[in-house]
C-alpha positions as MATLAB code, in Angstrom:
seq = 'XXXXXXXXXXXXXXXXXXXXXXXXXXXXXXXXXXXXXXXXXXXXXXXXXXXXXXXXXXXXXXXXXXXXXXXXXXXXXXXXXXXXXXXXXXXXXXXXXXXXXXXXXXXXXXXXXXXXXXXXXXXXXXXXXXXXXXXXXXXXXXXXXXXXXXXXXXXXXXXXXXXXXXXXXXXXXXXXXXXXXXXXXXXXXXXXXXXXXXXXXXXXXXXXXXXXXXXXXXXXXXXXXXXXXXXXXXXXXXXXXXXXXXXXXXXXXXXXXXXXXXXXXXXXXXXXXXXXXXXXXXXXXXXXXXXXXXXXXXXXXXXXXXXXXXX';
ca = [
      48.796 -141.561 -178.518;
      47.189 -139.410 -181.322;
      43.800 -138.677 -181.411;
      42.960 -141.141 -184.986;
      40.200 -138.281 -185.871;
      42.719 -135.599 -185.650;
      44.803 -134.623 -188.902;
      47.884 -136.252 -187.784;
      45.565 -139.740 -187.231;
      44.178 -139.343 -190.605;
      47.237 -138.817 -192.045;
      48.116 -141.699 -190.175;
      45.791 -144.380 -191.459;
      45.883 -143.508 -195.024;
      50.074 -143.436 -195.294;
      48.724 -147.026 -193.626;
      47.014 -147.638 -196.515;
      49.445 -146.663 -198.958;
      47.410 -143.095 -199.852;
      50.201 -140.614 -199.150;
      48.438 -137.720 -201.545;
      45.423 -138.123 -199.479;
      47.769 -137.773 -196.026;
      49.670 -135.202 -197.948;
      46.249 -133.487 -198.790;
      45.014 -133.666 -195.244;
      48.217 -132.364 -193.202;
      48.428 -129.346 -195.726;
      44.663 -128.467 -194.628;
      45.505 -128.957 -191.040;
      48.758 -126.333 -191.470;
      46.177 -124.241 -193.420;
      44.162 -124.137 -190.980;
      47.230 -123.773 -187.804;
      50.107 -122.817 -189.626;
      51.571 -123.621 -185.704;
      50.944 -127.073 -186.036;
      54.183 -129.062 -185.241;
      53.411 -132.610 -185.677;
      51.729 -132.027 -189.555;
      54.862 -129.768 -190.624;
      57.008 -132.777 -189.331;
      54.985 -134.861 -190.987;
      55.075 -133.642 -194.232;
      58.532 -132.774 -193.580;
      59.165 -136.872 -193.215;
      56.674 -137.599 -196.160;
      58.528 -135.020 -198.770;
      61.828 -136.606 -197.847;
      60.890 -140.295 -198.513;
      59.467 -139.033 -202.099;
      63.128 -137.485 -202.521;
      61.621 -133.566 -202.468;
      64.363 -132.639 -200.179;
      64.106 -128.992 -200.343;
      60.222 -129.049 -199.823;
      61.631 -130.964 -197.012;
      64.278 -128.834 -196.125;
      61.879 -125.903 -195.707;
      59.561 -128.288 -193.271;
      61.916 -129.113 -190.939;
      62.931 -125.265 -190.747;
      60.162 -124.158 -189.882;
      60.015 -127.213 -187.188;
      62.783 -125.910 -185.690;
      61.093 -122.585 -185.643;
      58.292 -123.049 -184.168;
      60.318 -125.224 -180.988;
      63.605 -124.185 -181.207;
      64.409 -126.884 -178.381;
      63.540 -129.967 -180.431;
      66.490 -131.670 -180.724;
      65.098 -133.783 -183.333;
      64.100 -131.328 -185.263;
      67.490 -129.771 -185.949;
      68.352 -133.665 -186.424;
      66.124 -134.404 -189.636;
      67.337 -130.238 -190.945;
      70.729 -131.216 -190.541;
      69.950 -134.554 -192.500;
      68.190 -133.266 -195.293;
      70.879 -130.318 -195.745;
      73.654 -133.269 -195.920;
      71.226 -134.764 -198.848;
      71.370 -131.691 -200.541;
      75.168 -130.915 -200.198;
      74.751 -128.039 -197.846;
      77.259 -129.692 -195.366;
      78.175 -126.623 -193.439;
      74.769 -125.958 -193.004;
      73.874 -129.428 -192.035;
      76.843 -129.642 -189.246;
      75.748 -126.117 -187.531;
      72.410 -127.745 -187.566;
      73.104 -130.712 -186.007;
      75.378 -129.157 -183.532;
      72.319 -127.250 -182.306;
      70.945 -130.641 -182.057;
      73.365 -132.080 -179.653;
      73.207 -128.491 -177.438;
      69.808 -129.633 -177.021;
      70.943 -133.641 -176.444;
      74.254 -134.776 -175.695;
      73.191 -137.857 -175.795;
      71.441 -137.761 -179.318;
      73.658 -140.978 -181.287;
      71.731 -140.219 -184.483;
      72.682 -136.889 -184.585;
      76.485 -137.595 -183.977;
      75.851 -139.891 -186.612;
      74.858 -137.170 -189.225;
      77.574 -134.983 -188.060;
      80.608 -137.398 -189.182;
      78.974 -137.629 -192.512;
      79.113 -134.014 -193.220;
      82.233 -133.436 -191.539;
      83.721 -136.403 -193.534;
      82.337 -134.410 -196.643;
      83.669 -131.304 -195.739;
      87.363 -132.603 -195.553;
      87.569 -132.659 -191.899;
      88.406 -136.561 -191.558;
      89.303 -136.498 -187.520;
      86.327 -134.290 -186.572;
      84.051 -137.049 -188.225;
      86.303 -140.036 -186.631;
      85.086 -138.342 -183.923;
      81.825 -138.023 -184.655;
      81.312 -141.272 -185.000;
      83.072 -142.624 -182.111;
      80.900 -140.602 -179.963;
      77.245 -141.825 -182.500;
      79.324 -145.734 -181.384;
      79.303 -145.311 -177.605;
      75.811 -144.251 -177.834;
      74.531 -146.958 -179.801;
      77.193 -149.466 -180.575;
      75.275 -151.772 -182.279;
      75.264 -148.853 -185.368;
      76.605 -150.947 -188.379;
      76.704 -147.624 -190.325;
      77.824 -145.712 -188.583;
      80.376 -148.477 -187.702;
      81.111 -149.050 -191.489;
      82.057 -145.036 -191.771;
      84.683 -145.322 -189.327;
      86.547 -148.135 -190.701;
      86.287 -146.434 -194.128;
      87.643 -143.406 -192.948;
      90.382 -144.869 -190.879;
      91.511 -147.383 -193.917;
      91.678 -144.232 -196.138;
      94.014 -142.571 -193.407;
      95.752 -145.838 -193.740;
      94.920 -146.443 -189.919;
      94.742 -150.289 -190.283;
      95.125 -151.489 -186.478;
      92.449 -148.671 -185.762;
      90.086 -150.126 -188.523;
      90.328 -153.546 -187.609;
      89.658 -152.752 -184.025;
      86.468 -150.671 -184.559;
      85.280 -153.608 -187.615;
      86.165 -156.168 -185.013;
      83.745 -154.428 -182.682;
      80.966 -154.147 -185.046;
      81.198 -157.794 -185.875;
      79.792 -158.072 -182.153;
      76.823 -156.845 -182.789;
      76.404 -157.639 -186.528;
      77.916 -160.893 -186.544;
      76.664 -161.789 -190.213;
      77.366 -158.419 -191.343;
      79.380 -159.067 -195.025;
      80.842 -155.562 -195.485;
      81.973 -155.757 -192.110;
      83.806 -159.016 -192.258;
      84.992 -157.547 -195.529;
      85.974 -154.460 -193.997;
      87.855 -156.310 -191.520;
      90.008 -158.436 -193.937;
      91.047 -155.478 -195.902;
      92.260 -153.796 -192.510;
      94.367 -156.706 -191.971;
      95.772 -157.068 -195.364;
      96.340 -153.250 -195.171;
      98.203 -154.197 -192.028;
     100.317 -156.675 -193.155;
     101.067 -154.433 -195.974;
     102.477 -151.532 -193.762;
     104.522 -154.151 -191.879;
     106.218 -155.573 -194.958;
     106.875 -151.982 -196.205;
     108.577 -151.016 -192.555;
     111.865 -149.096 -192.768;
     114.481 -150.997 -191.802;
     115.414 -147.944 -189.505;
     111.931 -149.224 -187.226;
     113.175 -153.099 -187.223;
     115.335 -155.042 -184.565;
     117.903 -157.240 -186.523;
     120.172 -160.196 -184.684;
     123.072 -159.536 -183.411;
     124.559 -161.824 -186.083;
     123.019 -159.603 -188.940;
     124.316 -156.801 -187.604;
     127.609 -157.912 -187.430;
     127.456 -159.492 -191.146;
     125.973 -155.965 -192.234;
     128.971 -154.342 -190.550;
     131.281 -156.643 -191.931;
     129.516 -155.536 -195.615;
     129.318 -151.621 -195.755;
     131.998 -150.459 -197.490;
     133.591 -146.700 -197.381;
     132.139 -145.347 -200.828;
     134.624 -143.094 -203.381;
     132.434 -140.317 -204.393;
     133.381 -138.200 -207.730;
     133.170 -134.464 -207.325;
     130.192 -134.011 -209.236;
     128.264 -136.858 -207.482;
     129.215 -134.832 -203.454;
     127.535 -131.956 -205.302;
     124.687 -133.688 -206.417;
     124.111 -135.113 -202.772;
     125.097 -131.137 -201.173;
     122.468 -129.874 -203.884;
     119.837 -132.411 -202.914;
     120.600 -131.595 -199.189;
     120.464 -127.988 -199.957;
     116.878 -128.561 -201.516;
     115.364 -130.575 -198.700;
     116.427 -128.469 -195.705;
     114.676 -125.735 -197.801;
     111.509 -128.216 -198.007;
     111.298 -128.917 -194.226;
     111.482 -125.093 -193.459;
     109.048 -124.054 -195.272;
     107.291 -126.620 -193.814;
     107.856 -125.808 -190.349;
     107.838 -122.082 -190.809;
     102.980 -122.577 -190.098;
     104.036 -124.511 -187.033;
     105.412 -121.726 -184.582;
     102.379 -119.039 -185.032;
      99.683 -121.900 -185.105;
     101.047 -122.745 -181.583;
     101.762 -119.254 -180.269;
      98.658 -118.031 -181.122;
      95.579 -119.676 -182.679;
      96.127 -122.734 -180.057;
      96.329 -120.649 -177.248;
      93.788 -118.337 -178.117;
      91.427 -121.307 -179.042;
      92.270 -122.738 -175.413;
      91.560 -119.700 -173.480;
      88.022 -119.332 -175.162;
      87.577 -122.964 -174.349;
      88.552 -122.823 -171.114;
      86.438 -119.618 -170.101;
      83.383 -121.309 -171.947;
      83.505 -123.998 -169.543;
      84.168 -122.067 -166.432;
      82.782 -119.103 -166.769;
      78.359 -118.933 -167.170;
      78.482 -116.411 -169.784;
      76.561 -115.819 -173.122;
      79.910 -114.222 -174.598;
      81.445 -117.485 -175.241;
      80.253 -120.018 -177.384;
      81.358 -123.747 -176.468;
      80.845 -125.057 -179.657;
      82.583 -122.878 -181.851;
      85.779 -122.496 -179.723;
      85.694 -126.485 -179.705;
      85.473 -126.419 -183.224;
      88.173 -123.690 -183.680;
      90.782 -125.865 -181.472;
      89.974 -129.233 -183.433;
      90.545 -126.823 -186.876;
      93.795 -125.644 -185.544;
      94.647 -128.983 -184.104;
      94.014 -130.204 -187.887;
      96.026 -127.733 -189.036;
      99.253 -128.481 -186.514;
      98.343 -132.191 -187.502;
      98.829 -131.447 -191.139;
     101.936 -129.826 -190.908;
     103.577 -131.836 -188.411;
     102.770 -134.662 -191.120;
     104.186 -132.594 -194.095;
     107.419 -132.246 -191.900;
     107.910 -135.898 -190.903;
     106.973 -136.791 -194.355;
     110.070 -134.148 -195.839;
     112.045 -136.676 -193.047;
     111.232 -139.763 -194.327;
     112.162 -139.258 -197.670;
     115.358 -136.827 -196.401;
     116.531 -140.493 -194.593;
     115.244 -142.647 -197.346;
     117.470 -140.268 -199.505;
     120.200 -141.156 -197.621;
     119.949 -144.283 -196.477;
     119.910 -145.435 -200.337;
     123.342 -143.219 -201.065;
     124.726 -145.103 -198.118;
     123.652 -147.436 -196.719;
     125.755 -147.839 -193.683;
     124.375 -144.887 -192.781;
];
């Protein structure tokens, strides 16, 4: 319990009473005085965020983590503030630091997904906040984040699922319920948009659709349209294949071996967190163009599927 004479008391019992230049006043005498004090540069650290002066903040909660390097929170409430001010890559190597120092620390994974989110790396922040979620479930934000992000991946059964979950702890929680019907209606949506190449038809439809596909008479200059447009998307899905066979051969498997000798090897040499993150970036990567390739698919069957459609 702190000492209520002490500068951090005082500080204390006037923020109490609603004086936060006199606790501001006091806790810059008391660093004055022990530039080493830890709980006033918190303090003012906390104090300069409410009042939105997030770089005077910023520079607080640096020198926190200075002066104890091993406070997780610490690199928690940096990696916060440097979110606030848009310094995302700054705010995610902070907050990794964080969980070194706590696996355990929910808030942090918390702060993680939303700079990850903001730095384009949607899976890493999924992730993120999957692992804030196990830690402390009953998160409604963090909980909100993830359904956001899965609905704009268009991940509707994933959405509804984590929504669903969050209505078990926030039962009377509006943007969740409203969360929830939009992943259903996205659902539905992506069911009644199905190509019919992923349905299961009677086998009395198949037999009338049999019965109705009809041998088409092409011209000559409608065989070289289709060659031409056939031409055009093979060239599309090699180009999009051509990242695929060096991302495996090499980044991946270098990425794998660093992992691998981080985790069962004690050495200084190899950093667990940033071969982690380099085999979720090249992951991402694979992800990507695996996605660009299926997508020149789809459209390569679409394409033909709608010039014949017994096809």
């Amino acid at each position: 319990m702190t000492n209520e004479s002490s500068p951090a008391g005082k500080a204390r019992s006037l923020l109490k009473a609603k004086d936060t230049a006199g606790a501001v006043a006091v806790l810059e005498a008391a660093l004055e005085a022990d530039p080493a004090d830890r709980t006033a540069t918190e303090m003012l650290g906390v104090i300069a965020f409410r009042l939105k002066r997030h770089e005077q903040a910023r520079d607080m909660f640096r020198q926190l983590t200075r002066l104890d390097p091993r406070d997780s929170g610490a690199w928690v409430n940096l990696g916060a503030v440097l979110n606030v001010l848009k310094d995302h890559k700054g705010a995610s190597d902070a907050l990794r630091k964080a969980i070194q120092r706590d696996k355990d620390s929910a808030i942090a994974y918390y702060n993680l997904g939303i700079a990850q989110k903001a730095m384009d790396q949607p899976k890493m922040a999924i992730s993120a906040y999957q692992e804030c979620l196990r830690l402390e479930p009953e998160n409604s934000e963090a909980t909100i984040n993830l359904v956001n992000l899965y609905l704009s991946q268009k991940k509707f059964p994933q959405a509804g699922k984590a929504a669903t979950a969050g209505l078990e702890h926030q039962p009377k929680s509006a943007r969740l319920k409203a969360l929830l019907k939009k992943s259903e209606d996205g659902a539905a949506g992506v069911c009644r948009d199905d190509s019919p190449f992923g349905r299961l038809v009677s086998e009395e439809d198949l037999a009338r659709n049999q019965k109705n596909v009809k041998k088409r008479e092409l011209t000559l200059t409608q065989r070289n349209q289709e060659r031409n447009y056939i031409r055009e998307a093979v060239r599309e899905l090699r180009h999009a294949v051509r990242p695929i066979v060096p991302l495996l051969d090499k980044d991946l498997h270098e990425h794998m071996h660093t992992l691998h000798m981080s985790v069962f090897q004690q050495d200084d040499r190899y950093d667990g967190f940033g071969a982690y993150e380099g085999f979720v970036g090249t992951v991402n990567e694979l992800s990507t163009a695996f996605e660009a390739v299926a997508e020149g698919i789809r459209d390569f069957r679409a394409q033909l599927h709608k010039t014949d459609p017994g096809l």
